[in-house]
N, C-alpha and C positions, 0 to 999 in steps of 0.2 A: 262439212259439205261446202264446195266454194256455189256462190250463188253466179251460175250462169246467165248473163244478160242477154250479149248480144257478142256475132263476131265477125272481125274483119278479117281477108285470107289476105298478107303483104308480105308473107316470105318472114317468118322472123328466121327461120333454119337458116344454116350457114350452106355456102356455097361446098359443094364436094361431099358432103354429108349423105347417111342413110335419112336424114330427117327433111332432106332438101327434097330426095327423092320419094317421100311420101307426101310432102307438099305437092310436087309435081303430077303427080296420079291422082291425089284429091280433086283440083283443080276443075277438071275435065267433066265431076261428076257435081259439083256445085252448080259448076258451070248451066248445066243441063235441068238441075233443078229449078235453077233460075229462071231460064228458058222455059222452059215447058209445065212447070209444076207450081203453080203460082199458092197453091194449096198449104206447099210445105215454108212457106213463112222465108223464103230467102229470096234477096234481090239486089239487082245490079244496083253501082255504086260510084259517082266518081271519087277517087282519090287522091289525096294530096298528102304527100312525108316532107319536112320540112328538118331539115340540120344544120346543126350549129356544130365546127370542128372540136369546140372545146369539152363537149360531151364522149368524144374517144374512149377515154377515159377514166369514164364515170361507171357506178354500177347499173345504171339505163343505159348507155352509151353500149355496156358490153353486153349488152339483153340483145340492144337492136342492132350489135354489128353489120348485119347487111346492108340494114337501112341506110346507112350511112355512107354506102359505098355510091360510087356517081353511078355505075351499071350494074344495080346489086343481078343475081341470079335468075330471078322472076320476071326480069326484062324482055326473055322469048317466052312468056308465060302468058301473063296478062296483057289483057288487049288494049291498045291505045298508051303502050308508055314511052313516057316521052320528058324528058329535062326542063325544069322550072326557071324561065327565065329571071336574071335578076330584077326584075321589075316586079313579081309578082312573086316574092323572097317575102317581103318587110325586111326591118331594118336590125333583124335579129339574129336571121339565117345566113348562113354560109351557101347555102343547096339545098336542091330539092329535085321532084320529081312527083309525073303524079299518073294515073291509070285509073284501067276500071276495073272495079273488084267486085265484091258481096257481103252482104252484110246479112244476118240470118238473124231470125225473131226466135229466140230459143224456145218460150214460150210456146209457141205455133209449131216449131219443129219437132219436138222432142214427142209431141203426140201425134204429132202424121206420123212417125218412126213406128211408134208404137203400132197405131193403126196396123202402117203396111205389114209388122209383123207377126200382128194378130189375123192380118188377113192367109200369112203364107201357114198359121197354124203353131206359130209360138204359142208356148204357154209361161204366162209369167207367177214367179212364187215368189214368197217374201218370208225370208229367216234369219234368225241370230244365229252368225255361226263364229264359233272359236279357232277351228284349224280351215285351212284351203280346201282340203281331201274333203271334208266333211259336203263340200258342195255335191259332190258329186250324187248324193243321196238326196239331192233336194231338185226333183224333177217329178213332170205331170204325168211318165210312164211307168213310177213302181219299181223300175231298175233302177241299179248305177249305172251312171252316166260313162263313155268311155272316155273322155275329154272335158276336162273344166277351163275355160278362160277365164283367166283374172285380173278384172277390170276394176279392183278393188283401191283405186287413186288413192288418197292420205292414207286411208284404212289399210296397204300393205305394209305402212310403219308397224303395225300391230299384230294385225292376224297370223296366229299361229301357222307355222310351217312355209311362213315367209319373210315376215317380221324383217323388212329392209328398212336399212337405217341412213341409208341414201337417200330416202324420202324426206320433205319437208318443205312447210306451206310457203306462198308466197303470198303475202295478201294485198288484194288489190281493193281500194274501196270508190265508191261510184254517185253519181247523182243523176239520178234520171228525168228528163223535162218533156214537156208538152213544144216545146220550140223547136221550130225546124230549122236545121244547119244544112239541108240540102245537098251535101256534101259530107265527105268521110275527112279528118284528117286527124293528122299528130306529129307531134314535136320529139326530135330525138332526147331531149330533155330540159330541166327548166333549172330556173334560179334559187329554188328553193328546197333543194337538197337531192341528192342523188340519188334515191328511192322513190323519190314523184315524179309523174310525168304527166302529159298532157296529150285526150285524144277524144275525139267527138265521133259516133257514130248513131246516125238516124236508121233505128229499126224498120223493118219490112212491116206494112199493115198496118200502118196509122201507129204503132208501138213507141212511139215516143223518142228523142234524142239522149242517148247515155252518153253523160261526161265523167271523162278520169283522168288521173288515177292517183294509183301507187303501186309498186311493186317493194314489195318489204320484205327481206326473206326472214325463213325462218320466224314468221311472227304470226301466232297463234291468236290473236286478239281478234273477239268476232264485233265487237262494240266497235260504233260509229263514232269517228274524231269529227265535232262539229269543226274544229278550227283547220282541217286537212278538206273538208268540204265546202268549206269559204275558198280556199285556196284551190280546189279545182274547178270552182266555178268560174273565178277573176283568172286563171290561164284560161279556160274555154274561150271565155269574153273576147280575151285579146287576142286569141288564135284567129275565132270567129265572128268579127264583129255586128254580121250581119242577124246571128241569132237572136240577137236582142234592137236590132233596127239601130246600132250604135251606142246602147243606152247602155247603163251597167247592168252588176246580178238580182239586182233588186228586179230584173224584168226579166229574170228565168222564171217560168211558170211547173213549179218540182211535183210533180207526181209523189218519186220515191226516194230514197237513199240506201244505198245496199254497200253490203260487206261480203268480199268472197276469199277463201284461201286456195291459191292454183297447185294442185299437185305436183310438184315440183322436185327431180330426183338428179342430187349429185351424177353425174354420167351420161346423164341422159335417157332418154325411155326404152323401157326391158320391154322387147318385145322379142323372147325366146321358148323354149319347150325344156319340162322338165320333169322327173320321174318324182314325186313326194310322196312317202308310206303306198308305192304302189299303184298312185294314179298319177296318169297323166293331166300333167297341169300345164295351159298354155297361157306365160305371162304378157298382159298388155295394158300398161302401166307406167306413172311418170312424165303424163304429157304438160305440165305446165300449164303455161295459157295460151297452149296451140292445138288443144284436143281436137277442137272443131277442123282445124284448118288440117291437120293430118290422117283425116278420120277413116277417108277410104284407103288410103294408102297405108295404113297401118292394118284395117280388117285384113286386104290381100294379101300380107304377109302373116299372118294372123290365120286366114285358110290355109296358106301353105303349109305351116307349119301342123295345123290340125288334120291335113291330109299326112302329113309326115308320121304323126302319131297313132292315125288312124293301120296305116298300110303296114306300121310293125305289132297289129296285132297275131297271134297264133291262129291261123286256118283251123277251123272244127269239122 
C-alpha cells in the first residue's frame, strides 16, 4: 500500500497525452474544492519547479519531462504562471517557473470523500478476494453487481483474472516536519543519484511540511533508509533555506518518516472495459504518483465507459 501524504497537481503528464487530458479536467474541480470546501483538506499553493538541463537525461529528468520544458502544458492551466527570473534560480539551476497550485491533506481528504459518499448512500465492504469477478458478489444489495471497477493499484499484479505484469512499485520515501516552507517547490533532480529527488510540500490544516524524496522503481522495500533521509532533508535545507531560518537539519522539527510504493504501470494507466468469466469489469489502474492529480478526470472516463457497459445490457 503506498502511503499517501500529501499532493501537488504540476502537470507531471506529457503534453498531447490521454493523461494531460485528465490532468486538465481534474484541475477545475480541485480548483473548486479549494475554493469553496475548506472541509476537504485541500489548498491553494504557491509554486516554484526549479531545473537543471543536465537532468534530461536522467531517470527523474524523464519522470518530470514536462517540467522541464520553459512553457510545459499546464501553462494555460494554472493560475498565475509565469518564468523564474535568473536572479531568483540560485546558482544551481538552469530554469524555472513558478504558479499556483494545491496541495491536499490526504489525511483530511480521503474521509470527506468517504463522508460525501456515505451521504449520497454508498455502502462500503471489506473482503479478501482471489479473482476480479468475484467482486461483483461483494455488495450491500444481495445481487450481483452489473459493473465492477477496478481500482485495485499494485494488487492488479496479482489478483486473479487480471494479474498485469505491467504493474510495479515505485517507491518513494518521505520526512514529514512541523516547519513551515510556506511555499511548494522542487528540483528536476539532484547530485545524488538519479532515483532522488528533491521537493517540499506544506499540507492544508496545520498538517505539517513533507520533504522528499525518491523515486526507485521497481523497489519493493517498505523499510526506512536512515541515510536516504539525511539526504532528503540536507536537499530540502538547501532548496528552502528559510525552513529552518538558515540553520541546518538539526533544526527540522520530524513528526514522521514514511515509505510509500506508487503504483506504477509500464504503458501507462488502463483505464478501459472488459468482459472477465461473464462480468463486466471496468479497469482504473496504474496511476503512479499522479492518482490525486488525475482523479476526476480519470472517474469521467471511468462513467463513460460504465454507461458503455451498462447500455449493452439485454432488455427484460
Amino acid at each position: 500500500m503506498a502511503q499517501a501524504q500529501i499532493v501537488v497537481v504540476v502537470g507531471i503528464s506529457e503534453a498531447g497525452t490521454e493523461a494531460a487530458e485528465w490532468d486538465r479536467n481534474t484541475w477545475p474541480e480541485l480548483q473548486k474544492l479549494a475554493s469553496d470546501y475548506p472541509e476537504a483538506g485541500v489548498h491553494f499553493q504557491d509554486t516554484a519547479i526549479y531545473n537543471r538541463t543536465k537532468d534530461l537525461e536522467t531517470t527523474t529528468g524523464k519522470y518530470l519531462v514536462e517540467k522541464l520544458k520553459a512553457v510545459p502544458w499546464y501553462a494555460d492551466v494554472v493560475p498565475n504562471f509565469r518564468q523564474l527570473p535568473s536572479e531568483q534560480l540560485g546558482p544551481d539551476f538552469d530554469s524555472g517557473h513558478a504558479f499556483t497550485s494545491v496541495c491536499i491533506n490526504t489525511g483530511i481528504y480521503l474521509s470527506w470523500l468517504v463522508s460525501q459518499c456515505l451521504q449520497k448512500g454508498v455502502i462500503f465492504k471489506r473482503a479478501n478476494l482471489k479473482h476480479i469477478a468475484d467482486a461483483a458478489g461483494v455488495n450491500g444489495s444481495g445481487n450481483k453487481a452489473d459493473v465492477v471497477v477496478n481500482c485495485t493499484g499494485l494488487s492488479a499484479h496479482k489478483l486473479g483474472g487480471v494479474e498485469d505484469k505491467n504493474m510495479m512499485p515505485i517507491r518513494g520515501q518521505t520526512v514529514l516536519v512541523r516547519n513551515e516552507a510556506n511555499v511548494m517547490c522542487s528540483s528536476s533532480g539532484t547530485d545524488d543519484g538519479e532515483e532522488e529527488i528533491c521537493y517540499l510540500m506544506q499540507r492544508a490544516a496545520g498538517g505539517g511540511t513533507l520533504l522528499g524524496g525518491s523515486y526507485q522503481r521497481d523497489n519493493w522495500d517498505s523499510q526506512l533508509d536512515p541515510n536516504l533521509a539525511v539526504r532528503i532533508m540536507k536537499r530540502a535545507v538547501d532548496l528552502c533555506p528559510a525552513m529552518t531560518g538558515g540553520k541546518g537539519i538539526e533544526h527540522l522539527d520530524i513528526i514522521r518518516q514514511g515509505v510509500g510504493l506508487r503504483p506504477h504501470r509500464h504503458g501507462g494507466t488502463r483505464i478501459e472495459k472488459e468482459r472477465i468469466d461473464g462480468q463486466w469489469i471496468i479497469h482504473n489502474y496504474g496511476h503512479g504518483g499522479y492518482g490525486y492529480q488525475s482523479s476526476y478526470g480519470c472517474s469521467k472516463k471511468v462513467v463513460k465507459l460504465v454507461e458503455e457497459a451498462l447500455s449493452s445490457r439485454p432488455n427484460l
